[in-house]
Backbone as CSV, one residue per row, in Angstrom:
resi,resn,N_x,N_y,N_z,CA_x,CA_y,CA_z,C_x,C_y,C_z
1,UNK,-53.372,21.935,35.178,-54.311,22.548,36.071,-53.583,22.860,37.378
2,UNK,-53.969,23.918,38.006,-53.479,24.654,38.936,-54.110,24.790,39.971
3,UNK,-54.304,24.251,41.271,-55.577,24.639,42.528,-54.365,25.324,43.277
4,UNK,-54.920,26.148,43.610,-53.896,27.489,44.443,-54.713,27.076,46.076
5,UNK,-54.104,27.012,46.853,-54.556,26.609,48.297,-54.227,27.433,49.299
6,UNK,-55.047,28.166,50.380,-54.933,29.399,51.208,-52.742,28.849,51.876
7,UNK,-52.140,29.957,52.082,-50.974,30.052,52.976,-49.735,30.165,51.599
8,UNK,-50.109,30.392,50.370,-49.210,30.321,49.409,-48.696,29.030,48.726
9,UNK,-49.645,28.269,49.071,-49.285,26.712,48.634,-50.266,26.803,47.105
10,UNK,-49.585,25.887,46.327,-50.493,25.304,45.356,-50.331,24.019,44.941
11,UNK,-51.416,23.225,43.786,-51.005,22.060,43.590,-51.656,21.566,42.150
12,UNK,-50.972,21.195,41.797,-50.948,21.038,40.164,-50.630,20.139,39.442
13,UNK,-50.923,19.592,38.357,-50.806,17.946,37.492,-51.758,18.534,36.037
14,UNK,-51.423,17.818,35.415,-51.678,17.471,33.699,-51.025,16.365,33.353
15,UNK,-52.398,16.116,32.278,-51.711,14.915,31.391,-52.070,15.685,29.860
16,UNK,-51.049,14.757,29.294,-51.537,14.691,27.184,-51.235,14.013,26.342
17,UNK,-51.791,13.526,25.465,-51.273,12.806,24.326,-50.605,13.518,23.056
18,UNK,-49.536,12.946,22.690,-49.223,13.883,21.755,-48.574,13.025,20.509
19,UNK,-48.285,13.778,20.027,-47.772,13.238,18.332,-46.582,13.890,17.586
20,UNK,-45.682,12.877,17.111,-44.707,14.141,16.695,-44.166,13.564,15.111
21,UNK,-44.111,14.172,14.326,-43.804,13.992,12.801,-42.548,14.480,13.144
22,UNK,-41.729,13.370,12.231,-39.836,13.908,11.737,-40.085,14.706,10.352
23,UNK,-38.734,15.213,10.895,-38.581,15.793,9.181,-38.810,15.448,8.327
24,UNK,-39.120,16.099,6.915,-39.423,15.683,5.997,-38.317,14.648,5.572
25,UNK,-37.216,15.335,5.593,-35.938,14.603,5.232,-36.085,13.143,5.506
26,UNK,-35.722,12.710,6.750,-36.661,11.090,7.396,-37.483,10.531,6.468
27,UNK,-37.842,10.904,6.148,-38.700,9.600,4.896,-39.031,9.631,3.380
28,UNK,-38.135,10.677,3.301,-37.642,10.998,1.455,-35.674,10.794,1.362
29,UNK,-35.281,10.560,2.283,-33.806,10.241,2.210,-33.871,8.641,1.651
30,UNK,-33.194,8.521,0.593,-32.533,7.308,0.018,-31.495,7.074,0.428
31,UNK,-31.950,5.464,1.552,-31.312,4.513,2.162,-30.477,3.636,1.310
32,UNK,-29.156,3.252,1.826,-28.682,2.582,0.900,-29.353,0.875,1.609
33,UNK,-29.435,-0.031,0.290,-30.124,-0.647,0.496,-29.249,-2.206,0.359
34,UNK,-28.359,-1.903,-0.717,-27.485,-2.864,-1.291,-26.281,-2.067,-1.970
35,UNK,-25.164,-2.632,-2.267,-24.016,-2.228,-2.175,-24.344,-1.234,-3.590
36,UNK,-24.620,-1.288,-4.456,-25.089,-0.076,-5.442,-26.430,0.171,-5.872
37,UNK,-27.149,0.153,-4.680,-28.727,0.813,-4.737,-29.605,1.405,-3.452
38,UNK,-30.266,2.923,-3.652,-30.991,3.312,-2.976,-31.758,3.147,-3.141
39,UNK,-33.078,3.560,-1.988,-34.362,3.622,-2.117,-34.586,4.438,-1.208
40,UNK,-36.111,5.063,-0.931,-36.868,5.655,-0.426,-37.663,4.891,0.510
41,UNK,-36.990,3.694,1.566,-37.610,3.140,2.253,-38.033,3.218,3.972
42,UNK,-38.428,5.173,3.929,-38.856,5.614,5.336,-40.056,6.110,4.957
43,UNK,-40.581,6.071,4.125,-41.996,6.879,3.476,-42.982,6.382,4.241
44,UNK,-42.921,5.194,4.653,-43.854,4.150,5.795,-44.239,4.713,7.115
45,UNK,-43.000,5.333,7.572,-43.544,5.502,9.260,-44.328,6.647,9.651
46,UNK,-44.777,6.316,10.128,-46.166,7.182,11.184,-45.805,8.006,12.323
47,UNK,-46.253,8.732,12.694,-46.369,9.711,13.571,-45.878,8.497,14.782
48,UNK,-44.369,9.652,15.928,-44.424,9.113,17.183,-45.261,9.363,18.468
49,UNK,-45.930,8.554,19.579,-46.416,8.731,19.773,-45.783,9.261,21.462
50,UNK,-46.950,9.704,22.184,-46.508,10.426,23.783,-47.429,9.940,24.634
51,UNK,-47.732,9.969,26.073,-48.287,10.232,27.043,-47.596,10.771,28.156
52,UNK,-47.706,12.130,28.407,-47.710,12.448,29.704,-48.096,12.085,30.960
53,UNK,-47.657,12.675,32.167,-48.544,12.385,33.473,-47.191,13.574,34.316
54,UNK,-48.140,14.826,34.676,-47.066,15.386,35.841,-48.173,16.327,37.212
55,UNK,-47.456,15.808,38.074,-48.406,16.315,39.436,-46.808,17.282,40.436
56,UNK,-47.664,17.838,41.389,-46.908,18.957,41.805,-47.084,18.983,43.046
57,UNK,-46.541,19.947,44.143,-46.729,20.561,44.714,-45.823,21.413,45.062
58,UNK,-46.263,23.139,45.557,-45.514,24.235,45.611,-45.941,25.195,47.028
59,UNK,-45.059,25.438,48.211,-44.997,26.250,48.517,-44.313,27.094,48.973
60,UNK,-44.865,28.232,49.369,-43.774,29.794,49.206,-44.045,29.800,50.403
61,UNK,-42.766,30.372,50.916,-42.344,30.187,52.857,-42.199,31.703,52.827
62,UNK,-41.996,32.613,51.785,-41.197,33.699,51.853,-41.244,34.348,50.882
63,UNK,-41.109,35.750,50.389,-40.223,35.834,48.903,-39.150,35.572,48.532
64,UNK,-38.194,34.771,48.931,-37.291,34.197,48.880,-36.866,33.040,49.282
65,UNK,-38.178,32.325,49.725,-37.363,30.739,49.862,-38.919,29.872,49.720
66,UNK,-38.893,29.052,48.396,-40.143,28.009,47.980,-39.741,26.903,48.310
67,UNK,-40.813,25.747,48.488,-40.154,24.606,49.044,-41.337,24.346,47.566
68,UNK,-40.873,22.812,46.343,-40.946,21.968,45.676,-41.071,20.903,45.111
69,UNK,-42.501,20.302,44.889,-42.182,18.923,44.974,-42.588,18.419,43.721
70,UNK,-42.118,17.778,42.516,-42.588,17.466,41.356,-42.466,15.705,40.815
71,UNK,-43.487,15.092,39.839,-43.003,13.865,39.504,-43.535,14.571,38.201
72,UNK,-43.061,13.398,37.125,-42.719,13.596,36.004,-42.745,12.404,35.147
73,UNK,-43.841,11.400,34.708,-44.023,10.692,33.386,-44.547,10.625,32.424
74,UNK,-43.467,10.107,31.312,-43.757,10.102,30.068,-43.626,8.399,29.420
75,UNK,-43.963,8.218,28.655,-43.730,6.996,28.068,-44.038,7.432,26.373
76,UNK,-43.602,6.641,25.362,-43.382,7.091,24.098,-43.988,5.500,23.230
77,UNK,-44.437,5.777,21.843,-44.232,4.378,21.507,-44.816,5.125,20.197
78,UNK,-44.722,3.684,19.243,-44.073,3.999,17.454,-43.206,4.977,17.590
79,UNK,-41.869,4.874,18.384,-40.972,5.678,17.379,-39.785,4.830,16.601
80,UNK,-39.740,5.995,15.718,-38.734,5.101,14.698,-37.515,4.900,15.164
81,UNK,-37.162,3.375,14.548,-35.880,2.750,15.377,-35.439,2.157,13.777
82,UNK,-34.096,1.466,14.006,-33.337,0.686,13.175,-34.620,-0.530,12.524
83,UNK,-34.846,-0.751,11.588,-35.271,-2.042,11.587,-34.403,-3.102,11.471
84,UNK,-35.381,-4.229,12.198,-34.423,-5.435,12.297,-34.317,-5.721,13.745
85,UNK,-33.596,-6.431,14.380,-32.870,-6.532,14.970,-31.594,-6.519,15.361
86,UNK,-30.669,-5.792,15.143,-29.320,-5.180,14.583,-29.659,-3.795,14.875
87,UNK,-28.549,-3.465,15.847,-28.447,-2.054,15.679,-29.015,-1.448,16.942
88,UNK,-28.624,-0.064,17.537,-28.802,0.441,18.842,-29.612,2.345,18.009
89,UNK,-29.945,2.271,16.833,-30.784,3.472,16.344,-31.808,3.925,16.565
90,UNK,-31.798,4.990,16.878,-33.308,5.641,17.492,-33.489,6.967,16.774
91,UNK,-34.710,7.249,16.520,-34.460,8.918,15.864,-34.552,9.647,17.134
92,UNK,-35.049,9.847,18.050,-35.497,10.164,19.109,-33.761,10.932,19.810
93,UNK,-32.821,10.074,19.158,-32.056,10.354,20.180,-30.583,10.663,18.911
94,UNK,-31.191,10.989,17.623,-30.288,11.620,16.903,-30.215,13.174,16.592
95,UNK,-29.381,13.116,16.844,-28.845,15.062,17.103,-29.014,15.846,15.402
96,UNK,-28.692,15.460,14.411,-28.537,15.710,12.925,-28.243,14.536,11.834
97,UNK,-28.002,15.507,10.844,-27.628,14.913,9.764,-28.970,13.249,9.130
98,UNK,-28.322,13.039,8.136,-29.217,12.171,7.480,-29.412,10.839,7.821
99,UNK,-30.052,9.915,8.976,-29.779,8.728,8.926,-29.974,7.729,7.628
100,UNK,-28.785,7.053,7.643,-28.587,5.736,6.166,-29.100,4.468,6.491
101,UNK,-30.201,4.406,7.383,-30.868,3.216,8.017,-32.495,3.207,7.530
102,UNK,-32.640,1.795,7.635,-34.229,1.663,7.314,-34.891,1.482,8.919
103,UNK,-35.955,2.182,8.300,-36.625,2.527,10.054,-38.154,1.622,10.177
104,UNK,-38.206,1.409,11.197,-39.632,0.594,11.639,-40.309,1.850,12.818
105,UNK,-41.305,2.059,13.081,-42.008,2.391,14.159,-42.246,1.282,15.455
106,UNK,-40.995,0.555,15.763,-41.089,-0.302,16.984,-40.695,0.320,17.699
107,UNK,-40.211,1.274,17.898,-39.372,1.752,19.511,-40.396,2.312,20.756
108,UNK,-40.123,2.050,21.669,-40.378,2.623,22.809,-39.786,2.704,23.995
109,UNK,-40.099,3.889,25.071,-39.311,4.708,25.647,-40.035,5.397,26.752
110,UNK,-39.068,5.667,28.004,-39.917,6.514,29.129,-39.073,7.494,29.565
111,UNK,-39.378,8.351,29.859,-38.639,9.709,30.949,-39.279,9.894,32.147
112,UNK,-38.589,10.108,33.102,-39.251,9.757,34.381,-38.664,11.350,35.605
113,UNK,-39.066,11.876,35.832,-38.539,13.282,36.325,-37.687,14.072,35.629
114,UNK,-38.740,14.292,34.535,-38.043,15.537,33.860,-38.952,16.422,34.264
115,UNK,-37.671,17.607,34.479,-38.448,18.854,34.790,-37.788,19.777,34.768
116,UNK,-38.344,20.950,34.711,-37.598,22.602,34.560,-37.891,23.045,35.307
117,UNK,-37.554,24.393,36.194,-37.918,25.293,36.847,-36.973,26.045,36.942
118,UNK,-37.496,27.258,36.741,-36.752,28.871,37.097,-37.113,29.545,37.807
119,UNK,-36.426,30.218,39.437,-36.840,30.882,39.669,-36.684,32.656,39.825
120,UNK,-37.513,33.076,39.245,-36.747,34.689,38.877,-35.754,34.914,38.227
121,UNK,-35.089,33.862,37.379,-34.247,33.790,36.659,-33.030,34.419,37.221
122,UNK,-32.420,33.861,38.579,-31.902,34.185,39.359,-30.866,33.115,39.664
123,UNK,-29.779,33.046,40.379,-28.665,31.899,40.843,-29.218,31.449,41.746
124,UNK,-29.831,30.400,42.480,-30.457,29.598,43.424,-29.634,28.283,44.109
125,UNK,-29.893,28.075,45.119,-29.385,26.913,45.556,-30.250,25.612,45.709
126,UNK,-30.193,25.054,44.632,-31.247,23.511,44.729,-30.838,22.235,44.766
127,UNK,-31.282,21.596,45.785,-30.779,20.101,46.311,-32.199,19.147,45.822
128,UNK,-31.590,17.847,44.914,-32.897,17.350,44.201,-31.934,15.614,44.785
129,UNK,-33.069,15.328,44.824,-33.127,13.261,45.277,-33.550,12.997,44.152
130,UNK,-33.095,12.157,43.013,-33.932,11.462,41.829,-33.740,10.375,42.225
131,UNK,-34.747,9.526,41.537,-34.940,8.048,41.589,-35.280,7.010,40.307
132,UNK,-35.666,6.269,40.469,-36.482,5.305,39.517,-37.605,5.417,39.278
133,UNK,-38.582,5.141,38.154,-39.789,5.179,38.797,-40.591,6.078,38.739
134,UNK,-41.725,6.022,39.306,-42.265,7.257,39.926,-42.281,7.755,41.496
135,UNK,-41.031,8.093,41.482,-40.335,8.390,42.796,-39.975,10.145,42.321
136,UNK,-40.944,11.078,43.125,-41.040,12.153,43.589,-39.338,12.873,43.478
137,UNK,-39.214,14.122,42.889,-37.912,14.819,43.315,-38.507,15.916,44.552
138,UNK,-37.765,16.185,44.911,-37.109,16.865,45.986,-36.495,18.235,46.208
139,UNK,-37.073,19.244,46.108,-36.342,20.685,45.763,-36.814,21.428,46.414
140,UNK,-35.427,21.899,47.573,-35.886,23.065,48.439,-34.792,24.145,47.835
141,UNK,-35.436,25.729,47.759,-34.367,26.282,47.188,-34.481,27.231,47.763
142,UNK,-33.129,28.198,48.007,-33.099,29.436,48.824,-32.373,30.705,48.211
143,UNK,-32.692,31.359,47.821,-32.055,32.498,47.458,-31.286,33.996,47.992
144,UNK,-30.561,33.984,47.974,-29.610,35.129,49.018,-29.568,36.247,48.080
């Protein structure tokens, strides 16, 4: 949601829940299980889960110079991880190929100022403060 405020300012936040299914592959791949036997033991896990939270503020000084202010949380949970205790595996954070691991839906996870912005799809100069937390970034940008 978007409230646009008189002088070119606006101010803005959303939240959502969301859900995300792996590949099919993920839970029809035969895990090795023992030194000469597979199985099909990812067929179990469930959808990972999301919550958002992002608030804003924006204003335009100019056509050419916006001042920026954004936070950015997420938190995650059931996603699939290594089962066990053993092991540093996450699907979340595998790039390809087939993992040879048996998976649990224990993992969880946060992102904390993520964010995009383009402006005019143009070369810009932007200076950002990140933090911990929910600690606000920082983006004044000027364009020549």
């Amino acid at each position: 949601m978007i409230i646009r405020m008189p002088g070119q300012r606006s101010f803005n936040f959303g939240l959502g829940f969301h859900s995300r299914l792996e590949p099919l592959s993920v839970y029809h791949y035969k895990v090795k299980v023992s030194a000469t036997k597979r199985d099909e033991r990812n067929q179990h896990l469930k959808s990972a889960k999301a919550f958002h939270f992002t608030t804003g503020f924006t204003c335009n000084f100019s056509n050419n110079l916006q001042f920026s202010w954004e936070a950015y949380y997420q938190f995650l949970w059931a996603i699939p991880i290594k089962d066990g205790n053993t092991g540093q595996f996450s699907i979340i954070n595998s790039v390809g190929g087939l993992s040879d691991v048996i998976m649990a839906n224990n993992g969880k996870a946060r992102n904390i100022l993520r964010r995009k912005y383009s402006y005019s799809n143009k070369q810009i100069i932007t200076l950002d403060s990140k933090g911990i937390g929910m600690v606000p970034v920082l983006t004044v940008r000027a364009e020549f």
